[in-house]
C-alpha positions as CSV (number, residue, x, y, z in Angstrom):
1,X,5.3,23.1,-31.2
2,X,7.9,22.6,-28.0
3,X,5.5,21.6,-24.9
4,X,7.5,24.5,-22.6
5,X,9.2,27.5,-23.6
6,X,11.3,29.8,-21.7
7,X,12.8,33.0,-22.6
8,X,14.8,35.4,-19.9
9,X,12.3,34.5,-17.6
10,X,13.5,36.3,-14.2
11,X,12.2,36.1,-9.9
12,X,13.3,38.0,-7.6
13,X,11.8,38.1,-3.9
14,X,12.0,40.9,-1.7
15,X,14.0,39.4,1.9
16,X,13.6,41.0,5.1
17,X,17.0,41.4,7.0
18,X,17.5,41.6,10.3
19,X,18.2,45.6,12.0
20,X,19.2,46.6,15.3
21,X,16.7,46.4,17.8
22,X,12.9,44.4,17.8
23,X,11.2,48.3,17.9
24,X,13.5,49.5,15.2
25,X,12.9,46.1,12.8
26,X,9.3,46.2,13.4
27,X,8.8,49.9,12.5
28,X,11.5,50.2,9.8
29,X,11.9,47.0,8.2
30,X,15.1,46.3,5.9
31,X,14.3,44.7,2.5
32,X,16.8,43.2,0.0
33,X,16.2,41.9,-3.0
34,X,17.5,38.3,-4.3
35,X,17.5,36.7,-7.9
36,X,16.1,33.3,-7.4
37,X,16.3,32.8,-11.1
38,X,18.0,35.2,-13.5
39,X,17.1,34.8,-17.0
40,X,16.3,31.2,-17.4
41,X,16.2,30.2,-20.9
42,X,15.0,27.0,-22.6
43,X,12.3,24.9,-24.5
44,X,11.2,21.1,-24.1
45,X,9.7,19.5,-26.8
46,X,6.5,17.4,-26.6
47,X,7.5,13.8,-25.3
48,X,10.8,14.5,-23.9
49,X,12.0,13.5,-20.3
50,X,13.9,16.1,-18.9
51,X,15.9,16.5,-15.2
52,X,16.0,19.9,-13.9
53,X,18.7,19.9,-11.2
54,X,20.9,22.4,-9.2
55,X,22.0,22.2,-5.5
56,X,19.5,23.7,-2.7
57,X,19.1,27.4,-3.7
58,X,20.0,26.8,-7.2
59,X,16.3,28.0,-8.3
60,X,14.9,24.5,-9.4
61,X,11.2,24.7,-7.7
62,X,11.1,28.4,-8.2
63,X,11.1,27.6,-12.1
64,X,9.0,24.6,-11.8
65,X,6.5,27.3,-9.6
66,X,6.3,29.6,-12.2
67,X,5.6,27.0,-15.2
68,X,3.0,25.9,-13.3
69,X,1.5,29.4,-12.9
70,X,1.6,29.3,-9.0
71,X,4.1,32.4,-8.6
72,X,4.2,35.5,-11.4
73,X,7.7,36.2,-12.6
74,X,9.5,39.8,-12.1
75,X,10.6,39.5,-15.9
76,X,10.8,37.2,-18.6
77,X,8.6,34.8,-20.8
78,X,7.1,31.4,-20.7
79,X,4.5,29.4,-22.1
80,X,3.7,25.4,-21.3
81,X,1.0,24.0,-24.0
82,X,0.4,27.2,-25.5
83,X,-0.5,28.9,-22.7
84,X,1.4,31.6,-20.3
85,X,1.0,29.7,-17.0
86,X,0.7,32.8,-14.2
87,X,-2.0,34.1,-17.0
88,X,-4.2,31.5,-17.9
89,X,-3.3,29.3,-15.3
90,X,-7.0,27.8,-15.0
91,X,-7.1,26.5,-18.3
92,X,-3.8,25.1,-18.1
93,X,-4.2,23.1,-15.1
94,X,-6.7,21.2,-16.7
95,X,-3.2,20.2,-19.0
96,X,-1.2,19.0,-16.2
97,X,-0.1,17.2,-13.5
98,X,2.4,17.9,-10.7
99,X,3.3,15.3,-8.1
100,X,5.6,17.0,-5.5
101,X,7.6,14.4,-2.9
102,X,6.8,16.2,0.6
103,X,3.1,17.4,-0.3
104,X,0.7,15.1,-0.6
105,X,-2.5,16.0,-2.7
106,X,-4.5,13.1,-1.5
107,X,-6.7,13.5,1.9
108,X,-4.6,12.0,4.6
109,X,-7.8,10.5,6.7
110,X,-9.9,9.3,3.7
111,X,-8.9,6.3,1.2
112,X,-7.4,7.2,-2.5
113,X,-10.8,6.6,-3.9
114,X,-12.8,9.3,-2.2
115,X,-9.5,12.1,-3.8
116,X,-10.4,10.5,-7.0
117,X,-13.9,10.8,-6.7
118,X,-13.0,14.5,-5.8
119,X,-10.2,14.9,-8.5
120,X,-13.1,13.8,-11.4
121,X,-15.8,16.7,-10.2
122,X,-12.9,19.5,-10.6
123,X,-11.2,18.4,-13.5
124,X,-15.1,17.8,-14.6
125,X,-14.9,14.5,-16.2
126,X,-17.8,12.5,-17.3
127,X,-19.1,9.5,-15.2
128,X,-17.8,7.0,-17.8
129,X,-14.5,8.6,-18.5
130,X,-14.0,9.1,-15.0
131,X,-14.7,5.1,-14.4
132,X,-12.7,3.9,-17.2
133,X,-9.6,6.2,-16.8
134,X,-9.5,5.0,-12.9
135,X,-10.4,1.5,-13.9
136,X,-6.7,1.7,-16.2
137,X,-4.5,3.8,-13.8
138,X,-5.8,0.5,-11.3
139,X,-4.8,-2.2,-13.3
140,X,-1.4,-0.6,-14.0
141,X,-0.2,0.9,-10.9
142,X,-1.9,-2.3,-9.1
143,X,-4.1,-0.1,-6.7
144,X,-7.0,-2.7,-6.0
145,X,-5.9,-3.5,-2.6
146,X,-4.7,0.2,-1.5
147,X,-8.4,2.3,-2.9
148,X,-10.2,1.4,0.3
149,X,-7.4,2.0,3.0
150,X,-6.8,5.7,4.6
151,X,-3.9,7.5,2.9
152,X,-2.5,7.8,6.3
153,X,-2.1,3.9,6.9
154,X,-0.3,3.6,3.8
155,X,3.4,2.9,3.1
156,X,5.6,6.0,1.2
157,X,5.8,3.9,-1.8
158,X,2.4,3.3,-1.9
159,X,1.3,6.4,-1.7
160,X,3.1,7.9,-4.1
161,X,1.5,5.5,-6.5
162,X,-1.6,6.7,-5.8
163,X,0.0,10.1,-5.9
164,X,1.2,9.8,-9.4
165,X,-2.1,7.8,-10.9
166,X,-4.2,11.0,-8.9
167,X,-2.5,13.5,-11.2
168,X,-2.8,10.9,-14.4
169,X,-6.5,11.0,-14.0
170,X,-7.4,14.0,-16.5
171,X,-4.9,12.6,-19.5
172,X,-2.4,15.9,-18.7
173,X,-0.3,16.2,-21.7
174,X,2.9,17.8,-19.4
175,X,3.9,16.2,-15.9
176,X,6.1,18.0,-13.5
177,X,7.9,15.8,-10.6
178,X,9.7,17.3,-7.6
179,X,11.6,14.7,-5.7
180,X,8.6,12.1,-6.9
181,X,10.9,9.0,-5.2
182,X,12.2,11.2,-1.9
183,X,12.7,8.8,1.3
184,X,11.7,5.9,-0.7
185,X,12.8,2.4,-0.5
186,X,15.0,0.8,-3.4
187,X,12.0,-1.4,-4.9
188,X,9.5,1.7,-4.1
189,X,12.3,3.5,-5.9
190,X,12.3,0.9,-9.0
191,X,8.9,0.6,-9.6
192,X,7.8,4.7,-9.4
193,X,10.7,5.1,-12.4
194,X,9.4,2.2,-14.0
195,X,5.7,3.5,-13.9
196,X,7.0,7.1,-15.3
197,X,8.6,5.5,-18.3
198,X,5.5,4.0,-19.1
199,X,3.5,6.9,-19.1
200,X,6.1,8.8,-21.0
201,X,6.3,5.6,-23.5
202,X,2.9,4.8,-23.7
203,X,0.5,8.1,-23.3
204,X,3.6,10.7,-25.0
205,X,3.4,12.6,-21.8
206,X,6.3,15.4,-21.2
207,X,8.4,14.8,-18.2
208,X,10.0,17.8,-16.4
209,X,12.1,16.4,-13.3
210,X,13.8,17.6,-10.3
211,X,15.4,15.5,-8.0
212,X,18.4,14.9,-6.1
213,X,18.6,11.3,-6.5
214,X,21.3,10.5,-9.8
215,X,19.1,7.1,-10.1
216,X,15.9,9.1,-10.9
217,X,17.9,11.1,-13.8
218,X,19.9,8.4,-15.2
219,X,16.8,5.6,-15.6
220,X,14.2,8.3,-17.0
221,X,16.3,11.2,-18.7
222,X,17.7,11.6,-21.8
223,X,18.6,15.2,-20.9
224,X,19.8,16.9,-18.1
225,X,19.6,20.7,-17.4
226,X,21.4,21.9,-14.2
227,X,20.5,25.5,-13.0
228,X,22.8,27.0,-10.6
229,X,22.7,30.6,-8.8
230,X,19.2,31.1,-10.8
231,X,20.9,30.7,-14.1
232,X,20.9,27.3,-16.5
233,X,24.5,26.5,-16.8
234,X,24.4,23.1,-18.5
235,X,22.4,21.3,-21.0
236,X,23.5,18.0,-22.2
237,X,22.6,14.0,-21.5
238,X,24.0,12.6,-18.4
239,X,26.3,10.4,-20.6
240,X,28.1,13.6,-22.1
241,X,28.1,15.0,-18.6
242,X,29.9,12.3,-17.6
243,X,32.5,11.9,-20.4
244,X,33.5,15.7,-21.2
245,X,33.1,17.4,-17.9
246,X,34.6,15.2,-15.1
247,X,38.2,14.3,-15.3
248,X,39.2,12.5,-12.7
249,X,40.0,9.1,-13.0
250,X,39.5,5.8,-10.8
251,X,42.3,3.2,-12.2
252,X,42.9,-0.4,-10.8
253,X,46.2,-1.7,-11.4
254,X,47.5,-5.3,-10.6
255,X,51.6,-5.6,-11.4
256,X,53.0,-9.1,-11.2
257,X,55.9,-7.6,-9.2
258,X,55.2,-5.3,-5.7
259,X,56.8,-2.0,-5.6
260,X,57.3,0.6,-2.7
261,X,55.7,3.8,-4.2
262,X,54.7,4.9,-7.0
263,X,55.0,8.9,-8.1
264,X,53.5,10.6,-11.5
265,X,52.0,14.1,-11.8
266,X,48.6,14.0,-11.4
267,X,48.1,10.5,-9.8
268,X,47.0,10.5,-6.3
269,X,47.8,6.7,-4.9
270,X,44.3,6.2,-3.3
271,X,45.6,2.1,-1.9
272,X,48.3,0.5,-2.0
273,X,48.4,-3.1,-1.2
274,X,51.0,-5.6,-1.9
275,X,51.2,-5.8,-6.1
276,X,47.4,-3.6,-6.0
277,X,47.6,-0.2,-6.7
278,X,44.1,2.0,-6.6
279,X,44.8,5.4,-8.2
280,X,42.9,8.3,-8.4
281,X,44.5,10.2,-12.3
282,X,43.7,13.9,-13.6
283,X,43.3,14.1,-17.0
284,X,44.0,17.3,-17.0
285,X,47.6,17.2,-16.2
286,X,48.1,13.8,-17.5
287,X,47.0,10.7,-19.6
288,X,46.0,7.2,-18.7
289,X,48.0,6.1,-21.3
290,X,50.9,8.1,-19.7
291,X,50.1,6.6,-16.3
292,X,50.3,3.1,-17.8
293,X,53.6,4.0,-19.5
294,X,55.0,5.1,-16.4
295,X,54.0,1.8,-14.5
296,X,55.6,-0.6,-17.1
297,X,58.6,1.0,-15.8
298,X,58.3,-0.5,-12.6
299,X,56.8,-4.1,-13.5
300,X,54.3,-5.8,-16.1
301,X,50.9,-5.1,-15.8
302,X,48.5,-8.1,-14.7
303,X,45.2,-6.2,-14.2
304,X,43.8,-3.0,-14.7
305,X,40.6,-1.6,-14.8
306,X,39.2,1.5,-15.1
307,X,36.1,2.4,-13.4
308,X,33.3,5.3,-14.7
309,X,32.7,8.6,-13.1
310,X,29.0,8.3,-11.6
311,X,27.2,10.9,-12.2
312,X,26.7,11.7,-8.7
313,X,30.7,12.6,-8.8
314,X,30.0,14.8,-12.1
315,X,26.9,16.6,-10.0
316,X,29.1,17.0,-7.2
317,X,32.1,18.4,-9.8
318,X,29.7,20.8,-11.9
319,X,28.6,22.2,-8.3
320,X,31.7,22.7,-6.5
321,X,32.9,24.0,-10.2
322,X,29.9,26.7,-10.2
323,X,29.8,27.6,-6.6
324,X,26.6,25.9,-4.4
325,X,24.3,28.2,-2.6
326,X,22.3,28.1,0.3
327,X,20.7,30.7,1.7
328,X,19.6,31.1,5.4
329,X,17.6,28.2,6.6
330,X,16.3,26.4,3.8
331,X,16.8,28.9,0.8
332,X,15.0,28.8,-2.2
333,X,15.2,26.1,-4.5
């Protein structure tokens, strides 16, 4: 059995507008209606590591909100372990973990130990489990030193560790992340992926991902899933993503003889230095192999290279292809 299924599952919020006048907005009001997610459909099997990305607006937390049973949908169908989240949403919190990157479930003036202590009453876990499950998530997300210092005086990358072990301390079977390495350092970075990917490899726990950092998605995930307007437009791995949908081109070139220009549809000449040529080639219009004919005309090729589209460039691609959104101030995600 898949660990989330999704069929045409559908939010829309009613959005004040602004009328003409304060009196005439305060006693008549103006309501419209928008589609933060418009028939999402999909299913993630037990063990999996997914990334669920879009651009701000795109719909992302509003899914991950509804899987986790915090909002009701307008329409639609889900269940995550069994269960239909916005109805037995009790029972299934005792399932899973969430760790969201700007809010903090861990009390900001007492020390990580005191949330755990707290974490054990309401996930109602007996004194020895509780000690041996914390004793574990200790030695591996090296906590010794941080369980007696106030979550406030710790670093971001710190307390995200605790953040991450605080949700691991049940045994959920499902884990959702929203931006879990947001404002991070590089080696705070490193070791949060590296701790996911043991818990994924070691305990079988499901992964569901958002984030806006192409590290996060390329180190964890196998398979990407990028919602846009409230709709799931793609679902592939990010090395598909990256072969069949971006077509531009970086190419290198060093002749052994310098030229003064070069010209070829669908080559934009991004540097040209003496005998170096950096070129930026649609596929679309033409071939590399084409582009390489068409400079053997000029001299003998010393060096080329070719260098990969990142998938930050495919995001960006699939985005501007599908139209971002952002509504008002911050929008719904």
């Amino acid at each position: 059995m898949a660990a989330i299924t999704v069929s045409n599952l559908r939010k829309t919020f009613q959005v004040r507008t602004a009328a003409q006048g304060r009196i005439k907005g305060l006693f008549n009001p103006i309501f419209t209606e928008v589609e933060a997610v418009k028939g999402a459909t999909f299913s993630v099997e037990r063990g999996e590591m997914v990334a669920f990305i879009g651009p701000n607006g795109a719909g992302k937390s509003t899914t991950i909100k509804m899987l986790t049973g915090i909002l009701h949908p307008t329409a639609g169908e889900a269940q995550v372990l069994g269960l239909t989240p916005w109805v037995e949403r009790q029972k299934l919190a005792m399932k899973i973990g969430s760790v969201f990157g700007q809010k903090s479930q861990l009390w900001f003036h007492l020390p990580p130990k005191d949330t755990f202590r707290l974490l054990s009453y309401i996930y109602e876990l007996d004194e020895s489990v509780f000690k041996a499950r914390l004793g574990k998530l200790v030695e591996v997300f090296e906590l010794d030193e941080l369980l007696h210092i106030p979550v406030r005086k710790l670093s971001l990358g710190q307390r995200m560790r605790c953040e991450i072990a605080a949700c691991l301390l049940h045994k959920p079977e499902v884990l959702f992340f929203d931006e879990p390495t947001i404002g991070l350092d590089v080696v705070a970075k490193r070791k949060i992926r590296e701790l996911i990917a043991s818990i994924n490899k070691e305990d079988g726990v499901t992964v569901f991902l958002t984030s806006h950092d192409t590290g996060d998605i390329e180190t964890l995930c196998k398979r990407v899933m990028v919602i846009n307007h409230g709709e799931v437009i793609l679902d592939s791995s990010p090395q598909l993503l990256r072969r069949e949908f971006l077509r531009m081109k970086t190419i290198g070139v060093r002749l052994e003889e310098e030229i003064e220009s070069f010209i070829h549809p669908g080559v934009t000449v991004l540097k040209h230095k003496g005998p170096g040529l950096k070129l930026r080639v649609d596929t679309a219009v033409t071939s590399v192999d084409d582009v390489y004919a068409a400079l053997r005309q000029h001299s003998r090729l010393a060096d080329i290279y070719i260098s990969d589209p990142t998938l930050d460039e495919v995001i960006e691609e699939i985005y501007q292809a599908t139209g971002s959104i952002t509504l008002g101030g911050g929008g719904y995600r």
